[in-house]
C-alpha positions in Angstrom: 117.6 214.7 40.1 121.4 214.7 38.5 120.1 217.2 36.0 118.7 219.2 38.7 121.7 219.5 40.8 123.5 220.2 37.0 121.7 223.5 36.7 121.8 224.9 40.9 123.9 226.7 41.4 124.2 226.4 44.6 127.1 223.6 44.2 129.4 227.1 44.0 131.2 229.2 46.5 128.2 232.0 47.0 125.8 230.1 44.9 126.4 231.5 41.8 127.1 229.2 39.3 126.6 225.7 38.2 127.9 223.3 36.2 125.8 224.0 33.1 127.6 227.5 33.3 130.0 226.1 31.5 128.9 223.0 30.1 126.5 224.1 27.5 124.1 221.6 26.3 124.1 223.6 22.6 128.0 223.2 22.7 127.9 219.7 23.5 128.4 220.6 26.9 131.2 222.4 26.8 131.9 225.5 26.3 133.7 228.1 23.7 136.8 229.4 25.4 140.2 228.1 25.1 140.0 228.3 29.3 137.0 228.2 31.0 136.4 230.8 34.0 136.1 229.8 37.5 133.2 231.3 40.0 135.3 234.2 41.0 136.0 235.0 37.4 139.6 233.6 37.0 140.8 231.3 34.5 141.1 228.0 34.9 144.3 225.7 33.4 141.7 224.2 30.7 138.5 224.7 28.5 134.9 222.8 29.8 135.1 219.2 28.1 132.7 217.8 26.5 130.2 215.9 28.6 128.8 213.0 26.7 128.9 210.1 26.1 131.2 209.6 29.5 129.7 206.2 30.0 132.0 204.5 27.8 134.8 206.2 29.2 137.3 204.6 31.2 138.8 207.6 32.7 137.8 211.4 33.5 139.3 214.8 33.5 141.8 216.4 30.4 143.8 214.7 32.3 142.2 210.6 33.1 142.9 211.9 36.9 140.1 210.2 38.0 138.7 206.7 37.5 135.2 207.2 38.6 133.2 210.1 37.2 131.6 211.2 40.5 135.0 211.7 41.8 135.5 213.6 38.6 132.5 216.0 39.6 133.2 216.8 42.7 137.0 217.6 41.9 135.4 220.5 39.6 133.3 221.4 42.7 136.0 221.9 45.3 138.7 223.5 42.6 139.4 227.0 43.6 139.9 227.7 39.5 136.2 226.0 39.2 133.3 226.0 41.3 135.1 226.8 44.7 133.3 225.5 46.9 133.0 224.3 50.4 131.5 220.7 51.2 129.4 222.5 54.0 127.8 225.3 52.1 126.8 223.0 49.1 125.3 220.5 52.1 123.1 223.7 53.1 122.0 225.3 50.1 120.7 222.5 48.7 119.2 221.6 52.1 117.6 225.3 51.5 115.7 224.0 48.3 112.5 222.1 48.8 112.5 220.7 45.2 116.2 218.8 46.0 115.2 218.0 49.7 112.6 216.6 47.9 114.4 214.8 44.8 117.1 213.5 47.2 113.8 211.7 49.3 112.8 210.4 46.1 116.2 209.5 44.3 117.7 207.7 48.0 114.9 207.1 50.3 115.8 209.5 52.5 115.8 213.2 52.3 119.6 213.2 53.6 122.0 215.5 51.5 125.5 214.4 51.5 128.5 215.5 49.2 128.6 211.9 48.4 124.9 211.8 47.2 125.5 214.7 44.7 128.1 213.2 43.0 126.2 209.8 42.2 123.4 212.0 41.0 125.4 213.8 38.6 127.0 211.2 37.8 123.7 209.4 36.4 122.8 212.3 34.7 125.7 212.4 32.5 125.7 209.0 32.2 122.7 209.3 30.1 124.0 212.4 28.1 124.9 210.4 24.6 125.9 211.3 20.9 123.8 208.9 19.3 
């Protein structure tokens, strides 16, 4: 399901991009600017890092900002530079997907979407992204 939610784009302001827009699995998901663009087609302060191998880190962000990595993924969400989004319009255009109403039944029990819920499924998904 994280790798699900990894490609939708609706996690965006206006659904249009996701996170895989600038974490590119053929560039070690990241991506090949010096500073990566935002949604609305501004640059951010920094390039995509790397995504794996993360669950050996003990910090996230260029900066180690954040101590848990679904913190770390919704911070890139709800970044005007980044995704730009709005907790209430990710909540319904996911709830507008049948596959993720779905996945979220099967993932938690319960086909409840919270903010909080897309961040521990992303999370787990990178969490298996490795080098080895």
């Amino acid at each position: 399901m994280g790798e699900l939610l990894f490609h939708h784009a609706g996690l965006s302001a206006g659904a249009r991009q996701s996170c895989a827009a600038c974490h590119h699995a053929e560039r070690a998901f990241s991506d090949d600017r010096t500073v990566s663009l935002g949604v609305d087609g501004q640059p951010g302060t920094r390039n995509a890092p790397p995504l794996f191998n993360l669950a050996w880190s003990p910090r996230y962000g260029w900066d180690g900002a954040k101590t848990r990595l679904r913190d770390q993924v919704l911070a890139a969400m709800f970044n005007p530079l980044e995704m730009h989004a709005e907790p209430s319009a990710v909540i319904a255009n996911l709830e507008a997907d049948r596959a993720v109403r779905g996945a979220f039944a099967s993932a938690f029990g319960s086909p409840e979407i919270t903010v909080e819920r897309v961040g521990l499924a992303i999370e787990q998904y990178l969490l298996t992204l490795t080098a080895a």
